[in-house]
LOKOL-743530 format. One line per field, with one value per residue: residue in three letters; x, y, z of N, C-alpha, C in turn. Coordinates in steps of 0.05 Angstrom, whole numbers, plus 32768, in hexadecimal, padded with zeros to 4 digits. Example, Ala and Ser with C-alpha at 12.3 -4.5 7.8 and 13.67 -1.06 7.14 Angstrom:
2
type: ALA,SER
nc1: 8108,8101
nc2: 7F8E,7FD3
nc3: 809C,808E
cac1: 80F6,8111
cac2: 7FA6,7FEB
cac3: 809C,808F
cc1: 8108,8102
cc2: 7FBE,8001
cc3: 809C,809D
This chain:
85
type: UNK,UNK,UNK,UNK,UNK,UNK,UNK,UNK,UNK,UNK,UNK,UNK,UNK,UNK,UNK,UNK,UNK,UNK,UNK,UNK,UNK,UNK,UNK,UNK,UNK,UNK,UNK,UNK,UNK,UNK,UNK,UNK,UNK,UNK,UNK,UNK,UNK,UNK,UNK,UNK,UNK,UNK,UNK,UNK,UNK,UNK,UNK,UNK,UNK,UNK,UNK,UNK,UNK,UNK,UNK,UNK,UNK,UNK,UNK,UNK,UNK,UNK,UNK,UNK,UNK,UNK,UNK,UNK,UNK,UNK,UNK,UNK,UNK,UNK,UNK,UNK,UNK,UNK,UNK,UNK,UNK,UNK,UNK,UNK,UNK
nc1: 7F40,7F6F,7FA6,7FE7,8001,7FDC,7FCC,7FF4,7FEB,7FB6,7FC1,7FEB,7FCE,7FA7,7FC2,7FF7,8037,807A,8092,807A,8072,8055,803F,802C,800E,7FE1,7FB4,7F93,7FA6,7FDA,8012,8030,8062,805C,8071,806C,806F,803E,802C,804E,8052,802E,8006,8010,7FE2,7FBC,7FDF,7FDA,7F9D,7F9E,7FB6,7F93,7F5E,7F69,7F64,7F34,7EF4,7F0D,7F28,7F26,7EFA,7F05,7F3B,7F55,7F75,7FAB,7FE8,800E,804E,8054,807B,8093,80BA,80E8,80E4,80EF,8121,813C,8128,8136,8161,816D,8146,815F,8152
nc2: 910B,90EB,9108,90F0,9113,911C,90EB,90DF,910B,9100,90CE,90E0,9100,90E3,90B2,90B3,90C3,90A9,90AD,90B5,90A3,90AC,908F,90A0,90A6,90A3,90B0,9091,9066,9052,9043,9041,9047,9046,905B,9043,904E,9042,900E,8FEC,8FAA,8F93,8F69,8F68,8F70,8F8B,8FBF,8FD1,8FD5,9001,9028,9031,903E,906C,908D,9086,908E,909C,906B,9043,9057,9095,9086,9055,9024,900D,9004,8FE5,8FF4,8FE9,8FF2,8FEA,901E,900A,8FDB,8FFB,9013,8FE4,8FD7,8FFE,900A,8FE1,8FEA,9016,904D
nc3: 7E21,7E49,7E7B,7E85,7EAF,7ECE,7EE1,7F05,7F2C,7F40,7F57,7F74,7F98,7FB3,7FCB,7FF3,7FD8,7FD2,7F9F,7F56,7F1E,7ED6,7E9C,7E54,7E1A,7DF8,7E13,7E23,7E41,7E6A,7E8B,7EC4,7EFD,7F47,7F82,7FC6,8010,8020,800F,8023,804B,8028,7FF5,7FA6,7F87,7FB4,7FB9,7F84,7F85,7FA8,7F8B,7F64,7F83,7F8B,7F58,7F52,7F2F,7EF9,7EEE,7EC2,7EB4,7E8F,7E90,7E6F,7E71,7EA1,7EAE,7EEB,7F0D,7F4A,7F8F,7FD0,7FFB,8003,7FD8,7FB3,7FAA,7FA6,7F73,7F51,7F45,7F24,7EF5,7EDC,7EF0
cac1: 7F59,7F81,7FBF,7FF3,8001,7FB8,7FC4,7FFD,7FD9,7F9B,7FCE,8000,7FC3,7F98,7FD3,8014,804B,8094,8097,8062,8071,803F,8047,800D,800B,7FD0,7F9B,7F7C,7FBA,7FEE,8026,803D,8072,8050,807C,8060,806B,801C,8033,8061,8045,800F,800D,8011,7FBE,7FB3,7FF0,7FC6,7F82,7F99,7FB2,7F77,7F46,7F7A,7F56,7F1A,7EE5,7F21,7F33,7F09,7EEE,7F17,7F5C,7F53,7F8C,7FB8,7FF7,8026,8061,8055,8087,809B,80CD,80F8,80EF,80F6,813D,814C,811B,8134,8179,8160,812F,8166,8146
cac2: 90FC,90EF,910A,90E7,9119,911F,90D6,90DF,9117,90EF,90BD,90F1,910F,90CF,90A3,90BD,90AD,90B0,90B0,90B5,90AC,90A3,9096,9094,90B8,909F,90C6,9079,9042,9056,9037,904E,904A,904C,9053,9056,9042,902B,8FF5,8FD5,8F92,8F89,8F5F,8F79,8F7A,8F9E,8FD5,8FDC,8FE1,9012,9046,9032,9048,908B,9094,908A,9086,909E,905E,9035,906D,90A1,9071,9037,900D,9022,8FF2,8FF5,8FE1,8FF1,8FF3,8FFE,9031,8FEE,8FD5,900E,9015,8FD7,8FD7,9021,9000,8FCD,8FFF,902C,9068
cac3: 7E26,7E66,7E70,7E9B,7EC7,7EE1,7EF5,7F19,7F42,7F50,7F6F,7F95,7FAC,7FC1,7FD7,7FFE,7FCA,7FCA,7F84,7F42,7F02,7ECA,7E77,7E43,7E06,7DEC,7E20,7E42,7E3B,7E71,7E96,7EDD,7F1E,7F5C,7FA0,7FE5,802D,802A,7FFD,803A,8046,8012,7FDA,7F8F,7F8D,7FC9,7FB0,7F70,7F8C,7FB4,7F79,7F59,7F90,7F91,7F46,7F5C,7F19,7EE9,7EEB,7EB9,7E9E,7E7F,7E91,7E68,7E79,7EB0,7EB7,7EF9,7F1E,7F6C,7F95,7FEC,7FEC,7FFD,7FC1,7FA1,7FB3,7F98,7F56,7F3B,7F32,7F03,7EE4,7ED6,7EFA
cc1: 7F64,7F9F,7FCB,7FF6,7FEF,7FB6,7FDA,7FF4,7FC9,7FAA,7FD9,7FE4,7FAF,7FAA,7FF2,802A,806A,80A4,8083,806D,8064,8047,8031,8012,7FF0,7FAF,7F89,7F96,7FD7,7FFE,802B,804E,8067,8067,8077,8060,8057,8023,8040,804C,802A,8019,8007,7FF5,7FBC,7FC1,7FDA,7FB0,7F8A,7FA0,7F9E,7F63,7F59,7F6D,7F42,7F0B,7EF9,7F2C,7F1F,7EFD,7EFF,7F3E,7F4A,7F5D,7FA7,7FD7,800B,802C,805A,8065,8084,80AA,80EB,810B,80F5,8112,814B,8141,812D,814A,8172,8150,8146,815D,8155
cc2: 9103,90F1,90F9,90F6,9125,9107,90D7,90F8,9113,90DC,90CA,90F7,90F8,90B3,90B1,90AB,90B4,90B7,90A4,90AF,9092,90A3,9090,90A9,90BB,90AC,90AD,9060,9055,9043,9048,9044,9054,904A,9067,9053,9031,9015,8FE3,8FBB,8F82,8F7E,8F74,8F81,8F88,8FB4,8FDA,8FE4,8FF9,9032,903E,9043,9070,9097,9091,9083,9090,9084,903F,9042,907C,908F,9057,901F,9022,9008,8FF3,8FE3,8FEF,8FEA,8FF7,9013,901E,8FEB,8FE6,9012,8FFD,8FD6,8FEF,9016,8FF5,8FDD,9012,9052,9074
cc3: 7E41,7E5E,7E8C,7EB5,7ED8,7EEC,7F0C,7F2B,7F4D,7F62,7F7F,7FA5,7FC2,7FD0,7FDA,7FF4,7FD0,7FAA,7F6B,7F2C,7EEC,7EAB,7E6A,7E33,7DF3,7DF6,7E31,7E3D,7E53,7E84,7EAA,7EEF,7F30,7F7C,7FB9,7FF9,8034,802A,8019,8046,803E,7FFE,7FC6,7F8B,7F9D,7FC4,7F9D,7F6E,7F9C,7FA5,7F6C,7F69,7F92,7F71,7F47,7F39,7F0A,7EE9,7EE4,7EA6,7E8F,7E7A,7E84,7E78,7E8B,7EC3,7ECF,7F04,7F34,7F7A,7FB6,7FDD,7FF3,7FE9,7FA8,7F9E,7FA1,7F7C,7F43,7F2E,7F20,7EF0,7EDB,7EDE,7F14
Protein backbone atom coordinates (compact mmCIF):
# COMPACT_ATOMS: atom_id res chain seq x y z
CA UNK A 1 0.00 0.00 0.00
CA UNK A 2 0.83 3.68 -0.77
CA UNK A 3 0.74 6.13 1.61
CA UNK A 4 -0.05 9.74 0.77
CA UNK A 5 2.68 11.25 2.12
CA UNK A 6 5.25 9.28 -0.03
CA UNK A 7 3.38 10.96 -2.93
CA UNK A 8 3.61 14.19 -1.87
CA UNK A 9 7.46 13.65 -1.49
CA UNK A 10 7.98 12.11 -4.84
CA UNK A 11 6.36 15.44 -6.11
CA UNK A 12 8.19 18.11 -3.62
CA UNK A 13 11.15 16.29 -4.45
CA UNK A 14 10.73 15.86 -8.45
CA UNK A 15 8.80 19.16 -9.05
CA UNK A 16 9.59 22.63 -7.19
CA UNK A 17 6.23 23.17 -5.39
CA UNK A 18 4.83 25.89 -3.39
CA UNK A 19 2.44 23.79 -1.85
CA UNK A 20 1.57 19.63 -1.71
CA UNK A 21 -1.18 18.24 -0.36
CA UNK A 22 -2.24 14.63 -0.84
CA UNK A 23 -5.50 12.39 0.55
CA UNK A 24 -6.08 8.59 0.04
CA UNK A 25 -6.92 6.25 2.59
CA UNK A 26 -7.31 3.42 0.68
CA UNK A 27 -3.27 2.76 -0.27
CA UNK A 28 -3.94 3.30 -4.63
CA UNK A 29 -7.20 5.89 -5.02
CA UNK A 30 -5.86 9.38 -4.02
CA UNK A 31 -6.80 12.95 -4.52
CA UNK A 32 -4.28 15.89 -4.51
CA UNK A 33 -3.35 19.98 -4.61
CA UNK A 34 -0.53 20.65 -6.71
CA UNK A 35 0.99 24.43 -6.65
CA UNK A 36 3.92 25.55 -8.68
CA UNK A 37 5.44 28.38 -10.59
CA UNK A 38 6.25 25.52 -13.43
CA UNK A 39 2.60 25.38 -13.96
CA UNK A 40 2.63 29.33 -15.26
CA UNK A 41 1.46 29.23 -18.75
CA UNK A 42 0.62 25.60 -19.43
CA UNK A 43 -2.47 24.10 -19.93
CA UNK A 44 -4.18 21.62 -17.31
CA UNK A 45 -2.49 18.44 -19.37
CA UNK A 46 0.80 19.66 -19.48
CA UNK A 47 0.45 20.72 -15.35
CA UNK A 48 -0.51 17.02 -14.84
CA UNK A 49 1.96 15.29 -16.94
CA UNK A 50 4.33 17.06 -15.31
CA UNK A 51 3.51 15.69 -11.54
CA UNK A 52 3.08 12.61 -13.15
CA UNK A 53 6.57 12.34 -14.65
CA UNK A 54 7.64 13.75 -10.83
CA UNK A 55 6.20 9.96 -9.88
CA UNK A 56 7.84 8.47 -12.21
CA UNK A 57 6.68 4.38 -12.37
CA UNK A 58 4.57 4.92 -8.94
CA UNK A 59 2.24 6.18 -10.95
CA UNK A 60 0.24 3.34 -12.57
CA UNK A 61 1.66 1.01 -10.57
CA UNK A 62 1.43 1.12 -6.92
CA UNK A 63 -0.92 4.70 -7.36
CA UNK A 64 -3.92 3.51 -8.97
CA UNK A 65 -5.88 6.58 -9.47
CA UNK A 66 -4.34 9.80 -8.65
CA UNK A 67 -6.92 12.77 -9.00
CA UNK A 68 -5.65 16.66 -9.05
CA UNK A 69 -6.28 20.22 -9.03
CA UNK A 70 -2.98 22.11 -10.32
CA UNK A 71 -2.60 25.26 -9.82
CA UNK A 72 0.17 28.71 -10.64
CA UNK A 73 0.74 30.17 -7.42
CA UNK A 74 -1.73 32.90 -9.22
CA UNK A 75 -4.30 30.82 -9.17
CA UNK A 76 -3.70 29.60 -6.23
CA UNK A 77 -4.34 32.81 -4.49
CA UNK A 78 -7.50 33.02 -5.92
CA UNK A 79 -8.66 29.04 -5.83
CA UNK A 80 -7.73 28.54 -1.83
CA UNK A 81 -10.52 31.13 -1.16
CA UNK A 82 -13.14 29.10 -2.75
CA UNK A 83 -11.54 25.86 -1.46
CA UNK A 84 -11.73 27.10 1.90
CA UNK A 85 -8.02 26.55 2.64
Amino acid sequence: MFQASKIETLIQTGLPCDFVQVAGDDGVHFSGIVVSAEFEGKNRVRQHQMVYAALGSAMGGEIHALQLQTYSPAQWAEARVKLGL
